[in-house]
N, C-alpha and C positions, 0 to 999 in steps of 0.2 A: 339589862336584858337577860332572861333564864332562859337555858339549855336545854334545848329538846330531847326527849330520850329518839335515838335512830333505829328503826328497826334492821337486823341483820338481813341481808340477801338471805331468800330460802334457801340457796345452792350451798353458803358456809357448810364445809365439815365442822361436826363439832364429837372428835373423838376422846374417848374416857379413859382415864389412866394413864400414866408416865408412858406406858412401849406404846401406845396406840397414838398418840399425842407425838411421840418423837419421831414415827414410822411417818405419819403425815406429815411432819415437818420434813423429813428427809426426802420423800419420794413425790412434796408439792408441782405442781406443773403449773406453768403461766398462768396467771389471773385466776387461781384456785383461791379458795380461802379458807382458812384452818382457824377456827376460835381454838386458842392452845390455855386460855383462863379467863377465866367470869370471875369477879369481884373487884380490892381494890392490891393489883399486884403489888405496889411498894410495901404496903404492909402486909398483906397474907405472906410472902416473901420470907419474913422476917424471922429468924429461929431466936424462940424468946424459952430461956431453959425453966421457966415456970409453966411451960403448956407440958398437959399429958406427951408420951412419947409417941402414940400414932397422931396426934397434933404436928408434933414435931418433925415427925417423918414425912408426912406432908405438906408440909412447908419447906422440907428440903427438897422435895419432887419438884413442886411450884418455881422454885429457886432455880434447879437443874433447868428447867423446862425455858426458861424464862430468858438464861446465860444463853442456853443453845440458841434461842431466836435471836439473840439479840448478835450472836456470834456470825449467823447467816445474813444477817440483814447488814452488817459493817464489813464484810469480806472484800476485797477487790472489785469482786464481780459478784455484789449483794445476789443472793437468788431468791432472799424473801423481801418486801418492804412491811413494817409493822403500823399499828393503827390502830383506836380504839372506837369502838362504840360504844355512845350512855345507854344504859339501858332503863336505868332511872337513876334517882337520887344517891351517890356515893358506889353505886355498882355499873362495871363498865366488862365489856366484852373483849379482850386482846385479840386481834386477829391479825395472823400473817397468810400476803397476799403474793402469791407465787412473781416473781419477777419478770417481766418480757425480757426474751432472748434467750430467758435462761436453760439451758438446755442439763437435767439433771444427770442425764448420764456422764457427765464429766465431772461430777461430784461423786461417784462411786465405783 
């Protein structure tokens, strides 16, 4: 059986760059959804010291960005749940989805 690609809800944030990216992660509100990375996280991830240095530097962003969701999503009182979309063939959409109950101002 092959895998359908899913198209994302139109409502997904899909913000650009590490502050814009972490800001949404931090101030997500119930059932919101934040695509925080498009392609294949494990290995974009991965700081390999044969890439150029802005390669590198964004792969350690991707990495930051990645620890932090996965940091929200495992807490006591998860405030994101995480999830992928295919979008096609080896490229997939990371999306974190704001948690019911969770009320963010007790996170800040």
């Amino acid at each position: 059986m092959s895998l359908q690609p899913m198209p994302l809800p139109p409502t997904a944030l899909e913000p650009s760059g590490i502050n814009d990216i972490m800001v949404a992660l931090e101030r997500i509100e119930p059932g919101q959804l934040v695509v925080y990375h498009r392609g294949r996280l494990a290995v974009d991830r991965i700081d390999d010291e044969r890439l150029e240095p802005e390669e590198r530097g964004h792969r350690r962003e991707i990495a930051l960005i990645a620890t932090r969701a996965h940091e929200m999503a495992t807490e006591d009182r998860p405030r994101i749940h995480l999830t992928q979309f295919r979008m096609d063939h080896g490229n997939f959409a990371y999306v974190a989805t704001g948690a019911a109950g969770c009320d963010r101002r007790l996170y800040n």
